[in-house]
N, C-alpha and C positions, 0 to 999 in steps of 0.2 A: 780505434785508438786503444793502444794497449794502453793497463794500469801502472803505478808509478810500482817499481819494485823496492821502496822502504820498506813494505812489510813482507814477513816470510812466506811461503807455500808452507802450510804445517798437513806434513803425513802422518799419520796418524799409525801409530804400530796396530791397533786394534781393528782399525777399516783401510775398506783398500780404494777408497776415493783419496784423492788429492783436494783440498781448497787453498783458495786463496783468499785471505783475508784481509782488506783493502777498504780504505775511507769511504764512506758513502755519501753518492752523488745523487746529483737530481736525476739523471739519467738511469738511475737505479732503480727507483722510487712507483714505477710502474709493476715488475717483479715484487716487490719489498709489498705494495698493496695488497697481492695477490696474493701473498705469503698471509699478510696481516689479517685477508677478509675468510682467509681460511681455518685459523687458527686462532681468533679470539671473536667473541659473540657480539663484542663492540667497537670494530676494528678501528683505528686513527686513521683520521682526513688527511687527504693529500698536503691540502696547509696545514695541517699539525705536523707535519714531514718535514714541508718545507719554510716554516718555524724555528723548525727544532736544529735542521741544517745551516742555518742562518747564524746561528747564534755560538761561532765558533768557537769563542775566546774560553764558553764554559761547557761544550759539548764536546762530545767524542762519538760516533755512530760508526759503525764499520757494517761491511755485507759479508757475505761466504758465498765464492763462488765457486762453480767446477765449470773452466773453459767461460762460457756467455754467460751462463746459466746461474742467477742468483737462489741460491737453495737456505740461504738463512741470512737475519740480521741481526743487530743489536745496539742498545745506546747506553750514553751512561751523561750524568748531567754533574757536575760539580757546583760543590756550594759552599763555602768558608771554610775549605779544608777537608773536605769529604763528597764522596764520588755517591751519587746515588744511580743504582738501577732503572732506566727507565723503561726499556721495553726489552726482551729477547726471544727469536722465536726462531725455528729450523721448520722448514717445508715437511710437512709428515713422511711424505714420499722420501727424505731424507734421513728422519730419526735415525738413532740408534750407529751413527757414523763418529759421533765425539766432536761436530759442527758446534752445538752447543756451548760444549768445553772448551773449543778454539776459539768462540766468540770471546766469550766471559774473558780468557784470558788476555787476549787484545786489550778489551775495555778495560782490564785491572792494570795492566801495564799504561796504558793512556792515563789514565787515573793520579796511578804512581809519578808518573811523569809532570805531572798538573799538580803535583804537592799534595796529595790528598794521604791520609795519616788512618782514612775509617772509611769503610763502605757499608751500604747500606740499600735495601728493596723490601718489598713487597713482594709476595707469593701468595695464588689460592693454595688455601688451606687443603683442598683435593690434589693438590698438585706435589705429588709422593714424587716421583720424578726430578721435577726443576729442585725440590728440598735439598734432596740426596747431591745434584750438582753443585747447587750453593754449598752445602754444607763441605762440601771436597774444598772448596777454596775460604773452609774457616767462616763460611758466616754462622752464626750460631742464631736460634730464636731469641727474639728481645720482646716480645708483647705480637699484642692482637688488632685488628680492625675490622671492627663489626662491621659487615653488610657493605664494605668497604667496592667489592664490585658490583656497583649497581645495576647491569642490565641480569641480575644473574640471583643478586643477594647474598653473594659467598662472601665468607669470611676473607681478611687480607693474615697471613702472618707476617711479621716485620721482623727480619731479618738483618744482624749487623756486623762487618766483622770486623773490627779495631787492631791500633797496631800493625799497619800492612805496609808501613813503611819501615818496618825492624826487619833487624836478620832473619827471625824464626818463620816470618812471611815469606821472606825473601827465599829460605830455603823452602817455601810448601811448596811457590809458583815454579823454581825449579825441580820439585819430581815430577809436579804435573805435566812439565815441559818432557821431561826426560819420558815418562809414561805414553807421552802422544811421539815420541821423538824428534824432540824437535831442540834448537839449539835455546842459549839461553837469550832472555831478554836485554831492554835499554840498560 
């Protein structure tokens, strides 16, 4: 069963994968574990997936696929007007493609879409990388959370980016767009 084509194939001028960025389903969620149990030291349960899928009215979760192949996912939760970060991760085997950057953007456009005005996550403090990502789409650091991942004791930094329903937003998400070449958004 092919995927619904609402959302674009985003190419990426810097890599030469193709994904497709497309709602996630339970039929997903086998790949998306296996991403998960790879990639973080205290991976989400299958019911915390499908929790989190369930609860449509204030979720947004998408996958990144190339052909079958789930190589990355990501979620985002709203809450009175603001989108929070909940998970995002790309298959290692994949980094370094702009999968990441094609997530985030999906989930900031869902977001947008859902009335949300502010976003908002959570990042290890080791984590130079996702920083630099976020910060491309304006989150800025707002505070700290001690010991905040427990299987590990790392710091969380909290990260926020306000204003993402103005123009000057509006114009970031389109160079980002333009950067990965891809058309504009909703």
């Amino acid at each position: 069963m092919s995927e619904p084509a609402s959302e674009p194939v985003w190419r990426s001028v810097e890599a030469t994968v193709d994904v497709a960025i497309v709602p996630m389903r339970r039929r997903h969620l086998r790949s998306v574990l296996r991403i998960e149990s790879t990639v973080y030291p205290r991976p989400w349960s299958l019911g915390l997936f499908v929790s989190e899928l369930a609860q449509r009215s204030t979720r947004a979760y998408r996958v990144a696929k190339d052909g079958g192949t789930v190589v990355g996912y990501g979620g985002m939760m709203y809450v009175a007007g603001e989108g929070h970060v909940t998970t995002l991760a790309v298959d290692p085997a994949w980094h370094r493609q702009q999968i990441g950057t094609r997530l985030l953007l999906a989930l900031v456009r869902a977001s947008l879409d859902a009335g949300c005005t502010a976003l908002t996550l959570e990042v290890r403090m080791g984590n130079v990388a996702a920083q630099a990502l976020y910060r491309r789409f304006g989150f800025v650091p707002a505070g700290m959370r001690k010991g905040y991942y427990a299987e590990t004791g790392e710091d969380a930094l909290v990260m926020w980016a306000s204003d993402v329903d103005g123009e000057p937003y509006r114009c970031r998400l389109e160079a980002i767009e333009a950067r990965l070449g891809v058309g504009g958004g909703s």
